[in-house]
C-alpha positions in Angstrom: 0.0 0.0 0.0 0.9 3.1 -1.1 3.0 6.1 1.6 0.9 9.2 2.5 3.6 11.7 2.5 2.2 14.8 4.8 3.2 18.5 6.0 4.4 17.6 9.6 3.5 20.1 12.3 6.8 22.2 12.8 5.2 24.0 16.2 1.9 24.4 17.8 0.8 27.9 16.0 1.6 27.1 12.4 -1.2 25.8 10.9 -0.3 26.3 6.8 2.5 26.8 4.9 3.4 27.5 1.2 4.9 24.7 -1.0 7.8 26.3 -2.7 9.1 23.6 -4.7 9.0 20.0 -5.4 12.9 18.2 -5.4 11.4 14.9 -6.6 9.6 14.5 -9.5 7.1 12.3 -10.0 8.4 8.5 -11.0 11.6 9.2 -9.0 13.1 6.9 -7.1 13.8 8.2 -3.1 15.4 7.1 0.0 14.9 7.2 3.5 16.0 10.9 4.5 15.6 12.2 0.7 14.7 16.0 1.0 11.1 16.0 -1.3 10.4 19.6 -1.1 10.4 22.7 0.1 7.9 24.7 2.5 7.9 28.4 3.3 6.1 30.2 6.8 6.9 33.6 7.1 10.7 33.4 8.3 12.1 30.9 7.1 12.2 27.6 4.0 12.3 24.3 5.6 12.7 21.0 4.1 10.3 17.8 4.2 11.9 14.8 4.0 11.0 11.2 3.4 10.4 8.5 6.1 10.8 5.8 3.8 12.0 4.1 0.4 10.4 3.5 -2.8 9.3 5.6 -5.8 7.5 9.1 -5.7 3.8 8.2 -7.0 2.2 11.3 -7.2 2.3 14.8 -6.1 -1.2 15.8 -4.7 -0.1 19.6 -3.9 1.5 21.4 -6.5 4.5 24.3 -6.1 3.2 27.5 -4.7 -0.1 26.0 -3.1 -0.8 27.1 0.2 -1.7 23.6 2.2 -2.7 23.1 5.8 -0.6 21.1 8.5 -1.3 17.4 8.2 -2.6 17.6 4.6 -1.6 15.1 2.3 1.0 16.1 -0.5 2.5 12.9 -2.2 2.3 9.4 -1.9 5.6 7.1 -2.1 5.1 3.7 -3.1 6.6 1.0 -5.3 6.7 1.7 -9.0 3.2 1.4 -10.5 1.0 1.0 -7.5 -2.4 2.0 -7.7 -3.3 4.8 -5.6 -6.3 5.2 -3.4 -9.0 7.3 -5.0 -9.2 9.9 -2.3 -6.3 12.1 -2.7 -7.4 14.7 -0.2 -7.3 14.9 3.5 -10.0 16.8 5.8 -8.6 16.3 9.3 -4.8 15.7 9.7 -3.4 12.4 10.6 -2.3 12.1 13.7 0.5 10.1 12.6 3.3 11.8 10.5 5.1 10.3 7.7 7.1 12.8 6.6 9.3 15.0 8.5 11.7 18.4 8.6 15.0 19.4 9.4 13.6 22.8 11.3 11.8 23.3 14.6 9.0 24.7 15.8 7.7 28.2 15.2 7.1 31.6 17.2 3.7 33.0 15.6 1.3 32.4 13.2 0.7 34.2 9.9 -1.3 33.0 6.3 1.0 32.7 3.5 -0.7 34.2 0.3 0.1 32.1 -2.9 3.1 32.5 -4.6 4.9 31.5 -8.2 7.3 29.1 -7.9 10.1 30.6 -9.5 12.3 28.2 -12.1 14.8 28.5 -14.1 14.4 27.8 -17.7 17.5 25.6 -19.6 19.8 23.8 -17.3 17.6 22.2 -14.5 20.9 21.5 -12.8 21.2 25.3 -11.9 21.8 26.0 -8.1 19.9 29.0 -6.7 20.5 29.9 -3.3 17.6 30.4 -0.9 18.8 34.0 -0.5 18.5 34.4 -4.2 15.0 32.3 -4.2 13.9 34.7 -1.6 14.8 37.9 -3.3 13.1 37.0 -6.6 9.4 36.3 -4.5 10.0 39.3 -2.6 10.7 41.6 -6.1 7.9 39.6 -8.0 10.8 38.4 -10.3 10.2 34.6 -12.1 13.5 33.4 -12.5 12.5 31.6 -15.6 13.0 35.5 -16.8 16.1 35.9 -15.5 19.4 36.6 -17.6 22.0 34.8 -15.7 25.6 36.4 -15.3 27.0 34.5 -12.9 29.7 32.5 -12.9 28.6 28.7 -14.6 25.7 30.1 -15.5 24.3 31.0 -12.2 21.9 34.3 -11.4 23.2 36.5 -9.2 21.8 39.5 -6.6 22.1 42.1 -9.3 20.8 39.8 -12.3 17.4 39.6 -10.0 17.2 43.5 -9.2 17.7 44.1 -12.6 15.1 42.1 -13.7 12.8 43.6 -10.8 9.5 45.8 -12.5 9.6 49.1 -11.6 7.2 50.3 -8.6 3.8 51.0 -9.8 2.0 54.6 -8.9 -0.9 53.9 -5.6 -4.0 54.7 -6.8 -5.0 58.9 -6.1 -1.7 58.8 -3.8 0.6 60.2 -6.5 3.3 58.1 -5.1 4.6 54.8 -5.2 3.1 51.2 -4.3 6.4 48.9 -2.9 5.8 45.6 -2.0 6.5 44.4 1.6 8.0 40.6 1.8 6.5 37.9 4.0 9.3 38.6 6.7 8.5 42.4 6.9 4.9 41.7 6.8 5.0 39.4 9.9 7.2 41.7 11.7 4.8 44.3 10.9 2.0 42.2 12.8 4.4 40.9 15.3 5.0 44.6 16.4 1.4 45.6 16.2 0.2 42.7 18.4 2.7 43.8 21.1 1.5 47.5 20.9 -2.2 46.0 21.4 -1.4 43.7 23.9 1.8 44.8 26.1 1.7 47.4 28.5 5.7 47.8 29.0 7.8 50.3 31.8 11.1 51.6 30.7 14.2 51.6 32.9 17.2 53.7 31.5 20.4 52.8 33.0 24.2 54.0 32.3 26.5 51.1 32.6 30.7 51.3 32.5 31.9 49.7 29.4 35.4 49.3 30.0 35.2 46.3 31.5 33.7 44.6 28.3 36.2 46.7 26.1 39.0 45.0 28.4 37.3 41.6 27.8 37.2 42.0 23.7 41.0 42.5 23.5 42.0 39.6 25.5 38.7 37.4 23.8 40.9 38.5 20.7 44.3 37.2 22.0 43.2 34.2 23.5 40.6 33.0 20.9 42.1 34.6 17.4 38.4 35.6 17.0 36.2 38.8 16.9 34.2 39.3 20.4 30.6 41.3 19.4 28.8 43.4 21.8 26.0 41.3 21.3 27.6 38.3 22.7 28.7 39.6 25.2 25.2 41.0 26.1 23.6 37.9 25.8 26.2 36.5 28.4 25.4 39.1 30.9 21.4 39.2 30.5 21.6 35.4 30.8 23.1 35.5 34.2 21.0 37.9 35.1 17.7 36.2 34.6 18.6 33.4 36.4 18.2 35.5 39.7 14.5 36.3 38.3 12.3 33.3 37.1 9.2 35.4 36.2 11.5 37.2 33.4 10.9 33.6 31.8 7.4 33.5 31.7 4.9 35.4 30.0 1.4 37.2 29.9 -2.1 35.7 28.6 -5.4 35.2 29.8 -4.8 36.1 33.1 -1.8 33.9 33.8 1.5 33.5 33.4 2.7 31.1 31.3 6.3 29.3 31.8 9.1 29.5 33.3 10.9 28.6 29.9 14.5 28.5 29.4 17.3 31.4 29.4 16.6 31.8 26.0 17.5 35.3 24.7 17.0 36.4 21.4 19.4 39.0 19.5 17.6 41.3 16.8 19.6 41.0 13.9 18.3 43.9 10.9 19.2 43.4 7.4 18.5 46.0 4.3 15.2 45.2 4.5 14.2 42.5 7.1 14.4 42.0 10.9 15.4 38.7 12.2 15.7 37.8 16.0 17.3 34.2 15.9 17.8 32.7 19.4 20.7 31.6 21.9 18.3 28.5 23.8 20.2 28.1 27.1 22.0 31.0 27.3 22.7 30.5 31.1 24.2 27.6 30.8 26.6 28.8 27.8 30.7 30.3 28.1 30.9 33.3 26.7 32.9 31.8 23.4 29.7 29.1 23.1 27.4 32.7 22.8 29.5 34.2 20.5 29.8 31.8 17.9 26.5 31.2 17.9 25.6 35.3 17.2 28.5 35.5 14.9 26.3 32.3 12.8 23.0 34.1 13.2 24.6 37.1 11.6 26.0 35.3 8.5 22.5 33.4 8.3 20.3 36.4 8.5 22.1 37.9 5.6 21.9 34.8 3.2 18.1 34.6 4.3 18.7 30.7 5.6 17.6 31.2 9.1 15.3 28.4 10.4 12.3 28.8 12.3 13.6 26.2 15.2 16.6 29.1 15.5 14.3 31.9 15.6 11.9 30.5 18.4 11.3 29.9 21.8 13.0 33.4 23.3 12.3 35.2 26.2 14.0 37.9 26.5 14.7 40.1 23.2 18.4 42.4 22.8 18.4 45.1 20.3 21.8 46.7 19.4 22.3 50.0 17.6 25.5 51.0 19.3 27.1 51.0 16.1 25.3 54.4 15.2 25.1 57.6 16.5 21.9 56.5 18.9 22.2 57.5 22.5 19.2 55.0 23.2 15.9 54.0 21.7 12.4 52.3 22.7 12.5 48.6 21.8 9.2 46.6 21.3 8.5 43.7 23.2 7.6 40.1 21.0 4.6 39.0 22.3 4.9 35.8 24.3 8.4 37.2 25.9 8.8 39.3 29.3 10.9 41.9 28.0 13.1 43.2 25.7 16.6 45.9 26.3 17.7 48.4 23.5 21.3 49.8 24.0 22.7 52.9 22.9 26.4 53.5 21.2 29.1 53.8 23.8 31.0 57.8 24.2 33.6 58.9 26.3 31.4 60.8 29.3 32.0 61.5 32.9 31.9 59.5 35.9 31.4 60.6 39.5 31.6 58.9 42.7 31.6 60.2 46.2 35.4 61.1 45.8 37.0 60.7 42.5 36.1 61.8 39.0 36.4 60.4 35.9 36.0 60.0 31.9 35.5 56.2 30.8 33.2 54.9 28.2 29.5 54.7 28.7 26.5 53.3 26.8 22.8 54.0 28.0 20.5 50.8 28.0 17.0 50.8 28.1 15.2 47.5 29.8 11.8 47.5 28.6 9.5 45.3 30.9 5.3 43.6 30.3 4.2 46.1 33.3 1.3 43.3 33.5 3.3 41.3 36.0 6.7 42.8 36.5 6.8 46.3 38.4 9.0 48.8 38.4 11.1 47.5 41.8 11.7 44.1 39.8 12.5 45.5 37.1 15.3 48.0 38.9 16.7 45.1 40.6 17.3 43.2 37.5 19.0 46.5 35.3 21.1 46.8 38.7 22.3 43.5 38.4 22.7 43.1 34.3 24.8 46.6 35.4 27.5 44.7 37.3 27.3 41.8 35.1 28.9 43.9 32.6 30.6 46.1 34.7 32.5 43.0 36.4 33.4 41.0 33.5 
C-alpha cells in the first residue's frame, strides 16, 4: 500500500504553509532521509523529508499551493501502484510520515500564494535560498532571469535588474512597494505587542570598559572577533537566572512558563528584521554565545535562518551601538517578558563620592510587560545586568 507523505507540524501555532518547490519528481526513485520539497512560513524555508524508500507516485499539492498542516502532499510507493481514490485529506493524521529538518515556530501568519520561481534551460542550476527569496519578494520569475553568474548561475544584481519598476498607488501620486513575507509578519508581530503589552522603561548607564577589556583579550586568546551582542547575551543570561518570572509570560490572566534562558538578539538586514535565538543562554561560556551570534549574523544575511533558531526566546536584545543613537524604545515580542535596546558607547564622565572620571558609557534601556513585573523588579534586574557587565 501506497505512503501518504504529509506536512508535519513544525510547532503548535503554524497551521499552513506554502509549498515552494518540489525536489522529486514524479516517477523518482527516493530514499529514506531524501529532501522532497520545500515549505515556506513567514521566516524561514524548511525541508520535508521522506520516512521511507520507494518511488514518488504522485504529487497531490503542487508548487506554490498554500496547504494546511497534516494535509496530504504525495504518496511514495513501489513503481506502478495504484493509488487510493481519495487524494485529499479533511482532518490531519495524527500520525506523521514525513518530517523536517527545522523546529518549531514563534507565531502564526497565512501565506498568500506564490509563483514558484524556475529556471528555464539547465535544470541543474543552483539558486541559493537568498536568491530564491529575493526573486518572490521583487515579484521576479526566475525563468526570466538573464544569468551572469559564474557557470551560469543568477546573481543578486541579475534579480534587481530584472525587478519591475514600482507602480503609482492609486489617487496617492506616489509609489506602491511591495513588503515581503518577513517584513509583513514583523509588521503584525510589532502591532500585536502594541495591542497587547503594556511595557515600563528603565534607563540605566552602565561602565563599558570592562567589556572593552574583555574584547581584546577574547581577541588574543581565541584569534576571534568578540561582538557586543555576545557579550550582552552573556550578561542578560546570568541575570535572569536570579528572576524566574523574566521567563514566563502574559495571557489570559496567567502567566505562562518559566521557559528556558533563551534570549533572542535582533539582527536587521536591508530590508528584514530577524531575532534568531541563543536557547540556554545561562548555561553557555561566553565563546559558546559568541559563535552562535556571529552564525545568526551570517544566516540572516543569506536569508537561511530556520524557524527552530528563531523561536522559543524570552527575552529580546536590540543593538544599535554602532550608530550615532544614545538610546531608543524597543518593542517587546509578544509571548516574551521583555526586551533591552542599547545605545552607542561615548567617552562621558563618571562621579563617585570622591573621585572623577571620563570612561566609556552606553545607556541601555530595559523595557518590561508592566502586566506582572513592576517597576522595583525591574530595577533590581538593570542593577544586576549593570554589574554583570561592569565586572566581567
Amino acid at each position: 500500500m501506497a505512503t501518504e507523505v504529509i506536512i508535519p507540524q513544525f510547532g503548535t501555532s503554524i497551521d499552513k504553509v506554502t509549498l515552494l518547490a518540489w525536489l522529486k519528481d514524479e516517477g523518482e526513485e527516493v530514499k529514506r532521509g531524501d529532501v522532497l520539497c520545500e515549505v515556506e512560513t513567514d521566516k524561514a524555508t524548511m525541508e520535508v523529508e521522506s520516512f521511507v524508500d520507494g518511488v514518488l507516485l504522485k504529487h497531490v499539492a503542487g508548487a506554490g499551493s498554500e496547504v494546511q498542516i497534516g494535509s496530504l502532499i504525495a504518496y511514495i510507493g513501489k513503481d506502478g501502484e495504484e493509488l487510493p481514490k481519495t487524494e485529499t485529506k479533511s482532518e490531519p493524521k495524527a500520525e506523521i510520515l514525513a518530517m523536517s529538518q527545522d523546529g518549531s515556530a514563534q507565531q502564526e501568519q497565512s501565506s498568500p500564494k506564490i509563483e514558484l520561481p524556475k529556471v528555464s534551460g539547465n535544470s541543474n542550476v543552483k539558486i541559493s535560498p537568498k536568491i530564491r527569496k529575493l526573486a518572490r519578494d521583487s515579484g521576479v520569475n526566475l525563468a526570466t532571469v538573464v544569468a551572469t553568474g559564474k557557470n551560469g548561475r543568477v546573481t543578486e544584481k541579475d534579480v534587481r535588474d530584472a525587478a519591475p519598476d514600482s507602480s503609482a498607488s492609486a489617487g496617492s501620486g506616489g509609489k506602491s512597494v511591495t513588503c515581503s513575507k518577513n517584513q509583513i509578519a514583523v509588521s503584525r508581530t510589532i502591532q500585536k505587542s502594541y495591542q497587547e503589552i503594556i511595557p515600563l522603561n528603565v534607563v540605566s548607564k552602565i561602565k563599558m570598559a570592562s567589556a572593552i577589556a574583555k574584547r581584546k583579550s577574547f581577541h588574543e586568546k581565541y584569534k576571534q572577533r568578540l561582538v557586543f551582542d555576545s557579550i550582552f547575551v552573556y550578561a542578560v543570561s546570568r541575570t535572569i537566572k536570579l528572576f524566574p518570572r523574566f521567563c514566563c509570560y502574559y495571557e489570559n490572566d496567567s502567566l505562562v512558563g518559566p521557559a528556558g534562558v533563551n534570549v533572542g538578539v535582533a539582527i536587521g538586514t536591508e530590508a528584514d528584521l530577524y531575532i534568531p535565538v541563543v536557547k540556554n543562554a545561562d548555561t553557555k561560556t561566553l565563546e559558546e554565545i559568541n559563535m552562535e551570534v556571529v552564525g545568526f549574523s551570517e544566516k540572516a544575511d543569506k536569508g537561511t535562518l530556520t524557524i527552530e533558531e528563531m523561536a522559543d526566546g524570552v527575552f529580546t536584545i536590540s543593538n544599535l551601538g554602532m550608530y550615532p543613537v544614545d538610546i531608543f524604545n524597543v518593542i517587546i515580542p509578544p509571548y516574551q517578558s521583555s526586551a533591552m535596546s542599547i545605545g552607542n558607547i561615548e567617552e562621558s564622565p563618571v562621579f563617585t563620592e570622591k573621585t572623577f572620571s571620563v570612561e566609556p558609557v552606553a545607556k541601555v534601556m530595559l523595557s518590561v510587560d508592566h502586566r506582572f513585573i513592576n517597576g522595583r523588579v525591574a530595577g533590581e534586574f538593570i542593577a544586576e545586568f549593570k554589574k554583570n557587565i561592569e565586572q566581567l
